[in-house]
C-alpha positions in Angstrom: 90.0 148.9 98.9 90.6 150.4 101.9 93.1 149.2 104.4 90.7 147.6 106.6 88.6 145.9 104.4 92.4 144.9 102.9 93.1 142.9 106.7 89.9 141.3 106.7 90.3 139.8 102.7 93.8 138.6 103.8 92.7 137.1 106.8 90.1 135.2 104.8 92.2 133.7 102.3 94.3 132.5 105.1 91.7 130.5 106.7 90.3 129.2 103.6 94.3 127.9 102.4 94.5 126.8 106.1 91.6 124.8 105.9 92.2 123.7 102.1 96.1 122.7 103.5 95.1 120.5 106.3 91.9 119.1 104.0 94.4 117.9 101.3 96.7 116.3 104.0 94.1 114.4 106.0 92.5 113.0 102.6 95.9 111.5 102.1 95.2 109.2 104.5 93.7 106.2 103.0 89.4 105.5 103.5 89.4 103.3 106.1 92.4 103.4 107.9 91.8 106.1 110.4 89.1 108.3 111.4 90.2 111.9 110.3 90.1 114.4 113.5 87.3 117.1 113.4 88.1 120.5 112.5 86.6 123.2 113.8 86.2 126.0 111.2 84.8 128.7 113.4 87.7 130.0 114.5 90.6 131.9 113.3 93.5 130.0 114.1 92.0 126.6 111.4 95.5 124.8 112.4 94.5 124.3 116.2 95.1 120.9 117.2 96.2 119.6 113.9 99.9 119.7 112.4 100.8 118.3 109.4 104.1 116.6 108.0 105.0 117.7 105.1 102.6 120.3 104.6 102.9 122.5 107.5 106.4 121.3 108.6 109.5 119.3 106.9 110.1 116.9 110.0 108.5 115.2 112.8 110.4 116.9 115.4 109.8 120.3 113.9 105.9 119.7 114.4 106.5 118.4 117.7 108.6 121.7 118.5 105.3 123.6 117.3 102.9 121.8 118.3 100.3 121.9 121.8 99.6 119.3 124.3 96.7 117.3 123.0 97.8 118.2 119.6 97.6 115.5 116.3 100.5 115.3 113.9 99.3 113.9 110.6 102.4 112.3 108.7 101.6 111.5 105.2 102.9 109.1 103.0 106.7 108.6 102.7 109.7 108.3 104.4 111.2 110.5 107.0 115.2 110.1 108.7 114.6 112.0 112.0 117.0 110.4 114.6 115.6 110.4 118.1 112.3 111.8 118.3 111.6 113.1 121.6 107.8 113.1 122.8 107.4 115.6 126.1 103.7 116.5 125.5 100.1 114.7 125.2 100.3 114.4 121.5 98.9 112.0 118.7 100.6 110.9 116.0 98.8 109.4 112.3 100.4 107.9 109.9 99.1 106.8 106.7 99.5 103.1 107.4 103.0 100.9 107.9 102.4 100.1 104.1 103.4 104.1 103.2 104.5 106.2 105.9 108.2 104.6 107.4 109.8 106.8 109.9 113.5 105.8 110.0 114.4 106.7 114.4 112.8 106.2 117.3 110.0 107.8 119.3 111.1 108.2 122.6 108.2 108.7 124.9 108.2 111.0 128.4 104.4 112.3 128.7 101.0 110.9 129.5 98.3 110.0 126.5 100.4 110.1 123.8 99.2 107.5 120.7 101.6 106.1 118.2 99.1 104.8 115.0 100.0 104.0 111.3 103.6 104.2 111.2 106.5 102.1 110.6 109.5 102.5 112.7 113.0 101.4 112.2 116.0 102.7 113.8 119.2 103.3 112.1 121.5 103.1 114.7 121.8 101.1 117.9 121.3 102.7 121.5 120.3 101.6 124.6 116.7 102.8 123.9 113.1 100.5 122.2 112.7 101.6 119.1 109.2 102.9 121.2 110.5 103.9 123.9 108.0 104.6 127.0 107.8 106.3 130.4 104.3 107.8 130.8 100.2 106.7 131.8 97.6 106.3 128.8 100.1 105.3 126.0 98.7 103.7 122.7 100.6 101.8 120.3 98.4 101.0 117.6 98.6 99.1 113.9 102.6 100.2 113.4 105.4 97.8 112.5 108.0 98.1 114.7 111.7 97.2 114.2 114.8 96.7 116.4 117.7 97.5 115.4 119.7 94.1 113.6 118.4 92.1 116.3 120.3 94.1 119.2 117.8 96.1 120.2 114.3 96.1 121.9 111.1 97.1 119.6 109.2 98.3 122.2 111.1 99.1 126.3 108.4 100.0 128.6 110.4 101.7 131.4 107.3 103.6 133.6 104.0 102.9 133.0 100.7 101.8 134.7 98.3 102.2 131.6 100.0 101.2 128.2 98.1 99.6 125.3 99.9 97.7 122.6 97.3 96.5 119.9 97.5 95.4 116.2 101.3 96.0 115.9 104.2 93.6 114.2 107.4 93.4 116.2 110.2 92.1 114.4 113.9 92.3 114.0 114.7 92.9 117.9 116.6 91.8 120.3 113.5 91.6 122.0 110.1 92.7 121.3 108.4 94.0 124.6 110.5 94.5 127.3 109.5 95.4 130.5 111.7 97.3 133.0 110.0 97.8 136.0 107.4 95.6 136.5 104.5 97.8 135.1 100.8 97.2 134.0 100.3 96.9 130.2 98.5 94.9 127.7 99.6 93.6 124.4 96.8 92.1 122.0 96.3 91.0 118.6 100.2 91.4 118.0 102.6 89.5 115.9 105.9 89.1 116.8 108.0 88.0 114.2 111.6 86.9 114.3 112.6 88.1 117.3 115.4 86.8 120.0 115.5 86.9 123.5 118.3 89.5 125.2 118.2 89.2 129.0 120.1 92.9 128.7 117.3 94.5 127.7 114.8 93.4 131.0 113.0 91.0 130.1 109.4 90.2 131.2 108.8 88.9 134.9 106.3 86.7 136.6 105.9 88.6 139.6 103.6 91.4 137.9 100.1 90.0 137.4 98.9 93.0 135.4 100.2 92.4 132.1 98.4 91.0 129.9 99.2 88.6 126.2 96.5 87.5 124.5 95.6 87.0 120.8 99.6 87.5 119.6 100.8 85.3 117.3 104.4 84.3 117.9 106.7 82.6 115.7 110.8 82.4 115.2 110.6 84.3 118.5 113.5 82.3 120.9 111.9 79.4 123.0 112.7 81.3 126.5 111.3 84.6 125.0 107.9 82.8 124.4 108.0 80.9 127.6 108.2 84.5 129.7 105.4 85.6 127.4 103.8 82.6 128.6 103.8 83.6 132.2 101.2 86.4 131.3 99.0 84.0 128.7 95.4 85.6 128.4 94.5 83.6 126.1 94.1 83.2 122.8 97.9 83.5 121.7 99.3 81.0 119.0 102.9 79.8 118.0 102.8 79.6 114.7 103.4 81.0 110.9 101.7 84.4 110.3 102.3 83.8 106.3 102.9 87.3 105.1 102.4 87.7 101.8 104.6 91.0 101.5 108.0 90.7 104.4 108.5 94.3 104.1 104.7 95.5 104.8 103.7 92.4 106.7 100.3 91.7 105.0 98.9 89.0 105.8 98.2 86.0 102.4 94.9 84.6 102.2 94.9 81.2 104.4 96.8 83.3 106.7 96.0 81.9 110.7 96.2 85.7 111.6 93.1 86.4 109.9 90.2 86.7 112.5 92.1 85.5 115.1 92.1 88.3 117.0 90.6 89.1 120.4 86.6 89.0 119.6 85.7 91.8 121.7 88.0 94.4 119.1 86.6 96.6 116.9 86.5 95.0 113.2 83.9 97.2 111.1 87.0 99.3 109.4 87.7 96.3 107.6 87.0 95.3 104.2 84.2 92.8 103.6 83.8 89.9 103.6 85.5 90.7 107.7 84.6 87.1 109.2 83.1 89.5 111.8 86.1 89.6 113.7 89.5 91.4 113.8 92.6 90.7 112.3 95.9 90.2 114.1 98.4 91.7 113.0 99.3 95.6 111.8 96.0 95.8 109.3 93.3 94.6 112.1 90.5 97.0 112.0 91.9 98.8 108.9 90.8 99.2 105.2 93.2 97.2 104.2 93.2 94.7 106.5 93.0 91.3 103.9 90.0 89.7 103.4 88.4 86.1 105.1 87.3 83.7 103.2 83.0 83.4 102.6 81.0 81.7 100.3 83.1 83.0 97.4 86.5 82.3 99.0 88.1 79.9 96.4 87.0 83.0 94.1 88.8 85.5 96.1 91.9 83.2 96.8 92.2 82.2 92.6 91.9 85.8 91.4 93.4 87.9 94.6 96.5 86.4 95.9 100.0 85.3 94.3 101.0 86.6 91.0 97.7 87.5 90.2 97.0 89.7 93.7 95.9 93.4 92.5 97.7 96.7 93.5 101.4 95.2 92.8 101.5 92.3 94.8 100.4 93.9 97.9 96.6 94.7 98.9 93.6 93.4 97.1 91.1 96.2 98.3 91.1 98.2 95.4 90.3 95.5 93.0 86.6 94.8 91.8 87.0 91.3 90.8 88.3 90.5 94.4 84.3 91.6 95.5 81.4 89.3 96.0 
């Protein structure tokens, strides 16, 4: 084989173990939970735009380090210790759902369109920083669970924004769960915030910005003042009340849970197992495949055989199991 033909065999195989690599990491990702990115096969460099953690790099911050603006980072299942996470470019990031991918730091946001979806977040050590830290237009926070740190610190600070989505998360463990430096324009939607206290440190909400929006959260254990400055920015649609988890460490919701289609009925739904209720969950799983189930004609079915001791896939998600079907 001469050397040429050599190059072109070699650079082959490389594109095909590129494409194989980052084809393995996105089926990690379970059906239903996210929409896997399109990859374009056509040309040479088959990791444009998508990074991968583990595969292609051993940390967050090391994909960050490599990667492009408008770049996705892919973070499969497990659990990753990475400190402060700095975010300077448009990227987003995908976990595998709250239930499997747990990244023990805190994503500290400077840049514009960056989207945070799938994770679970909890810091290690306290600092004067949100667990989601933000100062940049166009930011998505989407299905995570996001913890403060023993109750002392914020689970989401939004220092500078004027376009900041917060949808389908659980915030819990904070000192407080959304706070608001500066008076800037976000919405927060189909959120439960769990357990959460009420630090006037940490800026707390204010009435005299108009454009932020609550609406279809559920609150409960959150402290009585903390709820009445929610209040100021009420929606619609928000309830104080028991979520019911059946897991306290994933946050899914039990059957009979109040967070099941309670959320705002103009979100998305269809990702969601049937029977859906035709309408969204609140809480991390909303518009996921394995957001849990509403009740139908066959509920008393679904509740005997799919929840408590006798719930499939260890106690924690019924999807998988056929007898849970209709």
């Amino acid at each position: 084989m001469g050397l040429k033909n050599y190059k072109y065999h070699l650079v082959g195989a490389v594109v095909l173990i590129g494409l194989i690599s980052i084809f393995v990491s996105i089926s990690s990702i379970p059906a239903g939970m996210f929409r896997a990115p399109i990859i374009d096969s056509t040309t040479t460099d088959v990791n444009k735009g998508i990074l991968t953690v583990p595969g292609m790099y051993s940390s967050i911050g090391d994909a960050i380090r490599a990667a492009n603006r408008g770049d996705t980072i892919i973070i499969s299942p497990g659990k990753y210790e990475e400190g402060e996470i700095k975010v300077q470019k448009d990227l987003t990031f995908w976990g595998s759902g709250p239930h499997e991918t747990t990244v023990y730091g805190k994503f500290l946001i400077y840049a514009d369109d960056v989207t945070i979806q799938g994770l679970k977040i909890s810091p290690t050590t306290y600092s004067n920083f949100g667990t989601v830290d933000i100062i940049g237009t166009g930011i998505v926070i989407q299905n995570n669970i996001i913890e403060g740190y023993e109750y002392t610190t914020p689970a989401i600070r939004i220092e500078a924004t004027d376009s900041a989505s917060i949808e389908n998360n659980v915030l819990t463990k904070a000192s407080i769960a959304i706070a608001n430096c500066y008076l800037e324009e976000f919405t927060a939607k189909n959120n439960i915030l769990y357990r959460v206290g009420m630090d006037t440190d940490y800026c707390p909400l204010t009435p005299r910005n108009e454009k932020i929006i609550f609406s279809y959260n559920i609150y409960y254990e959150v402290e009585t003042s903390h709820v009445f400055d929610y209040n100021r920015f009420d929606g619609g649609g928000n309830m104080r009340t028991d979520p019911k988890f059946v897991d306290k460490k994933i946050y899914s919701l039990d059957y009979g849970s109040p967070a099941i289609d309670a959320g705002d009925p103009k979100s998305e739904y269809s990702e969601e197992p049937l029977p859906d209720g035709g309408r969204i969950n609140v809480g991390a799983y909303g518009n996921t495949g394995w957001a849990t189930r509403s009740y139908s004609s066959c509920g008393e079915t679904l509740h005997n055989h799919c929840s408590g001791s006798n719930r499939c896939n260890n106690g924690i998600f019924e999807k998988n199991c056929d007898i849970c079907d209709c």
